[in-house]
N, C-alpha and C positions, 0 to 999 in steps of 0.2 A: 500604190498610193497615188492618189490624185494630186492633191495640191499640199505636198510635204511641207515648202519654202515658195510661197507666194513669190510671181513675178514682181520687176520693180517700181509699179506705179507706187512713186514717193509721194504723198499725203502733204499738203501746205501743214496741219495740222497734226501731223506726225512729233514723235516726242523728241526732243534734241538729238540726243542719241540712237534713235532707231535705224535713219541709215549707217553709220557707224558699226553699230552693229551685224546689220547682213551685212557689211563687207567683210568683217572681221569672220563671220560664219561661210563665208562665202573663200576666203584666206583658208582657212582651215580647210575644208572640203577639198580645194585643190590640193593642200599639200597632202592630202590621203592620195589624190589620183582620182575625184570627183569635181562634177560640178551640181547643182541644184537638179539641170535636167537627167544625169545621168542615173540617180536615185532613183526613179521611178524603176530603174532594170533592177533593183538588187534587193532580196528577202524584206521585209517587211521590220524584222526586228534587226536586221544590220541598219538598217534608215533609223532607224532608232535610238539605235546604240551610237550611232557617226552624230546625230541632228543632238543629243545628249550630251554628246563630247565637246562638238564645234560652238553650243552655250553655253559651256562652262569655261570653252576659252575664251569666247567673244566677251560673259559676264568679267573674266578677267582681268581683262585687254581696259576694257568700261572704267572698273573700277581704279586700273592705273593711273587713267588719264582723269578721272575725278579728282582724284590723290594731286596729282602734278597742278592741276587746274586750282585745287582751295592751297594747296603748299603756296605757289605765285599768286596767288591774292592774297594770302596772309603774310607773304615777304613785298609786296607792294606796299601793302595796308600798313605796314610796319615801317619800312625806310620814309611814306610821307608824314608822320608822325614825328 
């Protein structure tokens, strides 16, 4: 697998979240015992199976912090009220 997980030129134009995310994909991977470059050494469908796992916990991680983020604005939004 060539380019499983794109190195990190970060984008001005990038979506809020996108580095956030590889880091959290990047978090994941290590705690397997990976990193981005190691992937290229290992079966085709294990890259797979790990880059599957590590976006469902980064989607996770995301949606905590969107939760946390609209919670404190709608408890701002409310006490200047």
């Amino acid at each position: 697998m060539n380019e499983t997980f794109p190195a990190g030129d970060e984008s001005v134009t990038e979506e809020p979240h996108a580095r956030l995310e590889r880091i959290f994909i990047e978090a994941y991977l290590c705690a397997r015992g990976h990193t981005r470059q190691s992937l290229h050494r290992l079966p085709e469908e294990e890259v797979r199976r790990l880059m599957i796992e590590a976006s469902v916990y980064a989607s996770a991680r995301l949606a905590e912090i969107e939760t946390r983020e609209r919670f404190l604005h709608e408890l701002h939004g409310a006490s200047q009220t």
